[in-house]
RODO-2510 file (C-alpha; in nm, 4 decimals, decimal comma):
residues 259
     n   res          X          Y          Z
     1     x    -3,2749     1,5594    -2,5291
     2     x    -3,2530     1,4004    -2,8683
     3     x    -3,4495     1,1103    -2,7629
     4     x    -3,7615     1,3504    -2,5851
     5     x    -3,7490     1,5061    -2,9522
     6     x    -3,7864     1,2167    -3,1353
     7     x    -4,0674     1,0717    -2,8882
     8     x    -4,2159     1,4236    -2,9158
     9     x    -4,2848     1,3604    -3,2872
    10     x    -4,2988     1,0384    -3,2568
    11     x    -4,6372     1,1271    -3,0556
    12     x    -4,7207     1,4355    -3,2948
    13     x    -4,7684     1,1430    -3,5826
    14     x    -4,9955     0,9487    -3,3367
    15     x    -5,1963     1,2086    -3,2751
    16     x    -5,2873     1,2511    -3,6552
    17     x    -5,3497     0,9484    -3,6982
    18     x    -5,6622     1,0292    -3,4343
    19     x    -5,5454     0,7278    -3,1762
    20     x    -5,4641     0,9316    -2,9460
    21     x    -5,7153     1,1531    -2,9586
    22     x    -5,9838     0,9347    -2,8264
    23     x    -5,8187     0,9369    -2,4586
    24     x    -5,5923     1,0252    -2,2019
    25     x    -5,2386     0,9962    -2,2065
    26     x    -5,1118     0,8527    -1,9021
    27     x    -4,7481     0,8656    -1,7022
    28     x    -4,6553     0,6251    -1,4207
    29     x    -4,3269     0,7476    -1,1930
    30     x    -4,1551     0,4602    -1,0400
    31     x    -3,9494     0,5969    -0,7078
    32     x    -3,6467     0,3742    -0,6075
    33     x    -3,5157     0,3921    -0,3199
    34     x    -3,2393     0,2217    -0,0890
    35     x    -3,2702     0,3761     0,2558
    36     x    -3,5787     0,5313     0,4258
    37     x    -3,4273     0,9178     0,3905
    38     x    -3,5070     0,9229     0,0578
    39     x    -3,8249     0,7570     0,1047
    40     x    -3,8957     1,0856     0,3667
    41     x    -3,7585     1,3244     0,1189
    42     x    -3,9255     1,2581    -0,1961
    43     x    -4,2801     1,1816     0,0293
    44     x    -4,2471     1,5203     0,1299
    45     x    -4,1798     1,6903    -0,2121
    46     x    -4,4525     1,4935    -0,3674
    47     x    -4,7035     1,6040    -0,1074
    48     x    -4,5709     1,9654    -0,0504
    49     x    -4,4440     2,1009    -0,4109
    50     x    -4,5179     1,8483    -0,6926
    51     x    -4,9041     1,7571    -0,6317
    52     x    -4,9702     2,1064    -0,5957
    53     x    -4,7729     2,1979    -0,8825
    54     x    -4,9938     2,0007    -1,0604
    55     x    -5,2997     2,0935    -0,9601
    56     x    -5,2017     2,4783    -1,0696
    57     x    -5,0894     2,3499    -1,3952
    58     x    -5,4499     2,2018    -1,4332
    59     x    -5,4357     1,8303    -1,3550
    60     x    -5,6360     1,7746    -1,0822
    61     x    -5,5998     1,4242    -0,9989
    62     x    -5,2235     1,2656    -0,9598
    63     x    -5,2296     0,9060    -0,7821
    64     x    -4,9418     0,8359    -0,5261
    65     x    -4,9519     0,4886    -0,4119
    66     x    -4,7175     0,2452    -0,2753
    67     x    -4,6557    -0,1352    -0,2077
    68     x    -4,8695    -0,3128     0,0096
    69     x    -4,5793    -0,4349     0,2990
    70     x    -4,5746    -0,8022     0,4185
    71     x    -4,5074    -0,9466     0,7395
    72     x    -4,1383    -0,8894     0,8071
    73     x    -4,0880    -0,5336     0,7279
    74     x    -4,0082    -0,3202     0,3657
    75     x    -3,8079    -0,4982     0,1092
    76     x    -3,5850    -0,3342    -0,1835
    77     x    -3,9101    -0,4270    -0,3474
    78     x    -4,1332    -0,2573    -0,1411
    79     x    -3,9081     0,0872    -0,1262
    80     x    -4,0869     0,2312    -0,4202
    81     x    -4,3212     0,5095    -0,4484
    82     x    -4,5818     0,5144    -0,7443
    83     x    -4,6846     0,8064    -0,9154
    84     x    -5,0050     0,8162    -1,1663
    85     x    -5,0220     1,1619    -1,3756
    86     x    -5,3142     1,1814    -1,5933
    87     x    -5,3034     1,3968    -1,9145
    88     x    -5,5091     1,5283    -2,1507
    89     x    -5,2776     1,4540    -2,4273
    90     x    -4,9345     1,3741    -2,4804
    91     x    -4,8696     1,7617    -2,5780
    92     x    -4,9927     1,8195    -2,2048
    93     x    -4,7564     1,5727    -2,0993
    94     x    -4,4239     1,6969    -2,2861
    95     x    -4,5378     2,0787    -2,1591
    96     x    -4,5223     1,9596    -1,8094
    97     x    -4,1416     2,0326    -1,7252
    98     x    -4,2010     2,3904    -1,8846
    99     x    -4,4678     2,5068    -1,6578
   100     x    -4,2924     2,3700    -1,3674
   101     x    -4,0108     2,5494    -1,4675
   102     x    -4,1779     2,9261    -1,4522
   103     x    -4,3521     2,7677    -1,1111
   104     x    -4,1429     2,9797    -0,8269
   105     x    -4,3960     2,8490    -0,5467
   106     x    -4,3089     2,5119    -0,6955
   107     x    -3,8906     2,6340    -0,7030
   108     x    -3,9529     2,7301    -0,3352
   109     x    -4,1666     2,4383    -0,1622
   110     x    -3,9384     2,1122    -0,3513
   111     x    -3,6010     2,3341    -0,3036
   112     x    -3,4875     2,0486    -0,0720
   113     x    -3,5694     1,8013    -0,3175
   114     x    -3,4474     1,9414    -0,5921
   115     x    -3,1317     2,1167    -0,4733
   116     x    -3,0479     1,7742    -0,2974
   117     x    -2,6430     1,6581    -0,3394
   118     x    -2,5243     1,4282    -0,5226
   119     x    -2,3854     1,3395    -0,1810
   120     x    -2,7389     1,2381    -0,0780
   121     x    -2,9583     1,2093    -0,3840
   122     x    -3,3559     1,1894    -0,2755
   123     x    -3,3930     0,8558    -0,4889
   124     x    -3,1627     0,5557    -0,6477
   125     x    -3,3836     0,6254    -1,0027
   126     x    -3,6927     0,7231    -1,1286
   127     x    -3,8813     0,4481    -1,3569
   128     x    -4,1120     0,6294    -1,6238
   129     x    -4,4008     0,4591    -1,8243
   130     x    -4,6104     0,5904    -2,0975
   131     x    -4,9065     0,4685    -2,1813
   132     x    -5,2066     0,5521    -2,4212
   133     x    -5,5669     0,4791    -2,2805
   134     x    -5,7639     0,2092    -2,4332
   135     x    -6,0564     0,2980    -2,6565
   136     x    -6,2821     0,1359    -2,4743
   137     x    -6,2016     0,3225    -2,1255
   138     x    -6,0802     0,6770    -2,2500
   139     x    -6,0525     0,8128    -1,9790
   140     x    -5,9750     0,7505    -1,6023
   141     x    -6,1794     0,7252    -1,3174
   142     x    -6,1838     0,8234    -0,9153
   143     x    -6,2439     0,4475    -0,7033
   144     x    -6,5441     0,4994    -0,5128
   145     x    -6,4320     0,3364    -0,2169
   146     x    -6,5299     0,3803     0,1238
   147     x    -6,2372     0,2688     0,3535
   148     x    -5,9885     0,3779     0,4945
   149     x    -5,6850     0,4363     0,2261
   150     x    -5,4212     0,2757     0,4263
   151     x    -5,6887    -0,0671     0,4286
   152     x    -5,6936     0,0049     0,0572
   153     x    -5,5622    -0,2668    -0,2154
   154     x    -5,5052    -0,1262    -0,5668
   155     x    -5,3833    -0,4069    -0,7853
   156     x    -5,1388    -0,3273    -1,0407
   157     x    -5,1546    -0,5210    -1,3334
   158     x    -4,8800    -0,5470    -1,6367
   159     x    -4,9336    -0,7685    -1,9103
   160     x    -4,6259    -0,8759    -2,1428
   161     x    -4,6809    -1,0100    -2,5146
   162     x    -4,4774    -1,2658    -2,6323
   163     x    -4,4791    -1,0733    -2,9685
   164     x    -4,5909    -0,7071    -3,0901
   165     x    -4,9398    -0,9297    -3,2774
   166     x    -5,0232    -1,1545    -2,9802
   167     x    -4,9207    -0,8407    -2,7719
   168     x    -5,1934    -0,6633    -2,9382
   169     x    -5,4376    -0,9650    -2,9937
   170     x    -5,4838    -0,9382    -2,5815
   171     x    -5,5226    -0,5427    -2,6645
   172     x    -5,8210    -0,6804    -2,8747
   173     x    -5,9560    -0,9068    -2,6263
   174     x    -5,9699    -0,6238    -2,3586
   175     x    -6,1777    -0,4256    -2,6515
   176     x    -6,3390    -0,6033    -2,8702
   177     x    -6,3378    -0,9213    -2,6906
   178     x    -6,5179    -0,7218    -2,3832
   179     x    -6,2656    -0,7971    -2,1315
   180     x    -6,3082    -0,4654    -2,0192
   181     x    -6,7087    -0,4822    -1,9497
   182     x    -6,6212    -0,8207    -1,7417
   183     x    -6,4462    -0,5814    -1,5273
   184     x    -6,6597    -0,3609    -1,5208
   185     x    -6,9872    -0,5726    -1,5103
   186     x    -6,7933    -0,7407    -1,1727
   187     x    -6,7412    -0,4193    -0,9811
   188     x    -6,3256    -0,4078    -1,0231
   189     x    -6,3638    -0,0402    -0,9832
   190     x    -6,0817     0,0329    -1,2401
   191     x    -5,8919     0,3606    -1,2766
   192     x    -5,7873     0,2909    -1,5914
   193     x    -5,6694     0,0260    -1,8575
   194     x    -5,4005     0,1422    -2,1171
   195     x    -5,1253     0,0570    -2,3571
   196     x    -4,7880     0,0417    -2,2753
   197     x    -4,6056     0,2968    -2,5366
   198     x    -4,3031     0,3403    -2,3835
   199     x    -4,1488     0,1750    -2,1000
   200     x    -3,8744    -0,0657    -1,9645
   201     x    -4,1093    -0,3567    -2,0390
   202     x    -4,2958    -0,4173    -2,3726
   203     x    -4,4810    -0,4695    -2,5682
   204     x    -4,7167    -0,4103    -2,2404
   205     x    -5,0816    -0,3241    -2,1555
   206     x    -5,1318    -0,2205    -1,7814
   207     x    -5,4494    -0,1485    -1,5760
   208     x    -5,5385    -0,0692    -1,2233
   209     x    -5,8073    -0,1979    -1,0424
   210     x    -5,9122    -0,1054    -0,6591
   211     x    -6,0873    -0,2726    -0,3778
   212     x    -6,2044    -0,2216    -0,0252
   213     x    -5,9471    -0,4701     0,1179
   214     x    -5,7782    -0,7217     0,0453
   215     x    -6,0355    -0,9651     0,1026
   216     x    -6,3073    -0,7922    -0,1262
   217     x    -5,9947    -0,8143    -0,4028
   218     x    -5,9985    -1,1973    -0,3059
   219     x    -6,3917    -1,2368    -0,3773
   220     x    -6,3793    -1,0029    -0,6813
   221     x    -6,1228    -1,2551    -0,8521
   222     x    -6,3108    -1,5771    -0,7343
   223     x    -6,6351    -1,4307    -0,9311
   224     x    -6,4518    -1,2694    -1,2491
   225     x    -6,2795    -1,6595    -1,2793
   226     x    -6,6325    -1,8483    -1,2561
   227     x    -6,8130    -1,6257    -1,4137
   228     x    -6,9900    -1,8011    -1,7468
   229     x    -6,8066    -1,5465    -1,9900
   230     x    -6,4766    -1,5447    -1,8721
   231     x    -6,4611    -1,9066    -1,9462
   232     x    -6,6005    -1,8466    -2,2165
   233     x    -6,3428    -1,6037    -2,3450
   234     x    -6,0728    -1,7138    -2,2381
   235     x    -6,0724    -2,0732    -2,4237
   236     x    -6,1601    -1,8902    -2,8039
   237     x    -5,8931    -2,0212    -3,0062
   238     x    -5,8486    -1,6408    -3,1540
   239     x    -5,7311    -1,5444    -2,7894
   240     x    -5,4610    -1,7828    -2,7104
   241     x    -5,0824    -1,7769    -2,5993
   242     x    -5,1161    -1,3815    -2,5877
   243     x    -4,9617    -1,2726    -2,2573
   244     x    -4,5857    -1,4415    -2,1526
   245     x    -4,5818    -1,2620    -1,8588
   246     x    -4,8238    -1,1006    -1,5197
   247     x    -4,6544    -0,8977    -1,3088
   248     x    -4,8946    -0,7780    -1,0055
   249     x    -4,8147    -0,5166    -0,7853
   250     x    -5,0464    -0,4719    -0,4702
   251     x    -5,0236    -0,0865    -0,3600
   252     x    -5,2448     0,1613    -0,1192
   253     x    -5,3055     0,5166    -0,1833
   254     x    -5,0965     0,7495     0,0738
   255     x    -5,3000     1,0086     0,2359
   256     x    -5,2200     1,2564     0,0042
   257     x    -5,3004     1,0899    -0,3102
   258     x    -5,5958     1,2471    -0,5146
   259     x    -5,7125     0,9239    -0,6248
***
């Protein structure tokens, strides 16, 4: 409790500052899991109680997705379940639990969920990221795809700095340095791009970017790495040595995902 207080104000100062005014304020939920049960149990409170919960409390778009499986069946790494919450602000954001709190249709629809035993607990943990939108994308956007979503690939990208300063020298070179319009420019169909505030892995930038299938995501990267100003970019001696570390997830929207 101490901690949500002192993030609270933490984000209170931001906000003055006018940084966070200029965009959304995003959460990503990371579901573990260790059997299939609790895969089943938190799919169907997602679905029937917390996505609707949402919606009444006025977000209308919440992205579920999860991993991409590869030949040989689910993995530890592949139980997961990825949530995308969109806010306003991060006052929306800290308000959340409150609302969902005097939501009885909400009490009554998750009650299996979250009455569940200790004995049999719906999840192993939940993962939770914060993350401010970048200035040049404020806020998020719908894919417009066409296929189905299970033939979906939404790529999942995490960025570590070495350091806060080279951290946000690539934080530059996604805004000033027009990474962002590359993206854009190529078709990546983005949902969002963002900084990493507060997370298990930082300093961070993250950003999601969707495709038809997996092999339109294979011909999208083969033009973004010949095209004439991404090597162009990418050798400036200003933007050097800035990320240690790319972690990419592949995931696909569930059914019931609003985005």
């Amino acid at each position: 409790m101490i901690f949500r207080y002192l993030l609270l104000a933490f984000f209170s100062i931001y906000s003055l500052t006018g940084r966070a005014a200029q965009g959304d304020f995003y959460q990503i939920k990371v579901y573990h899991f260790k059997n299939a049960r609790q895969e089943a149990t938190t799919d169907a409170f997602l679905e029937k109680a917390y996505l609707p919960a949402l919606h009444r409390a006025g977000i209308e778009k919440v992205g579920v997705f999860k991993p991409v499986v590869v030949p040989g069946g689910p993995t530890a790494e592949q139980l997961l379940i990825y949530v995308f919450v969109p806010f306003a602000s991060p006052e929306a954001f800290f308000g959340l639990d409150q609302q969902l709190e005097k939501d009885a249709i909400y009490a009554s629809d998750g009650k299996e969920y979250l009455d569940a035993s200790y004995i049999e607990p719906p999840y192993e943990r939940i993962e939770s990221i914060l993350l401010t939108a970048f200035p040049q994308n404020p806020h998020f956007e719908l894919p417009n795809l066409r296929s189905p979503k299970a033939q979906r690939v939404y790529e999942l990208r995490s960025y570590e700095g070495p350091t806060e300063k080279l951290h946000q020298n690539k934080v530059t070179m996604f805004d000033k340095g027009d990474e962002v319009g590359l993206f854009k420019r190529l078709g990546f169909n983005a949902v969002f791009y963002a900084e990493v505030i507060s997370g298990s892995r930082m300093p961070n930038l993250m950003y999601l970017t969707t495709f038809e299938n997996k092999a339109e995501r294979d011909k999208h990267w083969e033009s973004f790495n010949n095209d004439a100003y991404w090597k162009e970019l990418s050798v400036k001696p200003e933007y050097q040595h800035n990320v240690s570390r790319n972690d990419t997830k592949f995931l696909y929207p569930v059914e019931y995902s609003d985005i």
